[in-house]
N, C-alpha and C positions, 0 to 999 in steps of 0.2 A: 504494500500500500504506500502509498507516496505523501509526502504532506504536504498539507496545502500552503501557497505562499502566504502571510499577513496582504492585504490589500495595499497600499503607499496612502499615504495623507495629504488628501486634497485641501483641505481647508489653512493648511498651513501653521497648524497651531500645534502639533506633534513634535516634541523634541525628537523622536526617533525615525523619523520620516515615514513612519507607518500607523495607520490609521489606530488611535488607542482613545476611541469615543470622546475626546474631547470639543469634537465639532457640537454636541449639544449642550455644552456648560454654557452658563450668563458669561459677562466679560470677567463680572465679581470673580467666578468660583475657576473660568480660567488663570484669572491672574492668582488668584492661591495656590492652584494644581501646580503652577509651572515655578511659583516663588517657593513650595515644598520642593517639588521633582531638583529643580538646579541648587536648593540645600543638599538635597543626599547625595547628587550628583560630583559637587566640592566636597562633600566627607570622602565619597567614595577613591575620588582622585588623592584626597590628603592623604590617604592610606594606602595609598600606591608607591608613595615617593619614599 
């Protein structure tokens, strides 16, 4: 069986370039999603180094 690819994100607001439902958030609850997601994103890199 083969797996399916993720679909890409059109709406442009996907930090990962593939569509992770944030096309239906208000601007409010995008601008949380993405000030959370790029927090753990800097922990994540801090922890690389």
């Amino acid at each position: 069986m083969t797996e399916r690819q993720k679909p890409k994100c059109g709406c442009g607001r996907s930090p990962t370039g593939y569509c992770i439902g944030w096309h239906s958030l208000s601007e409010k609850d995008y601008l949380k999603k993405k000030s959370d997601y790029d927090e753990l994103d800097n922990e994540a890199e801090a922890e690389q180094d």
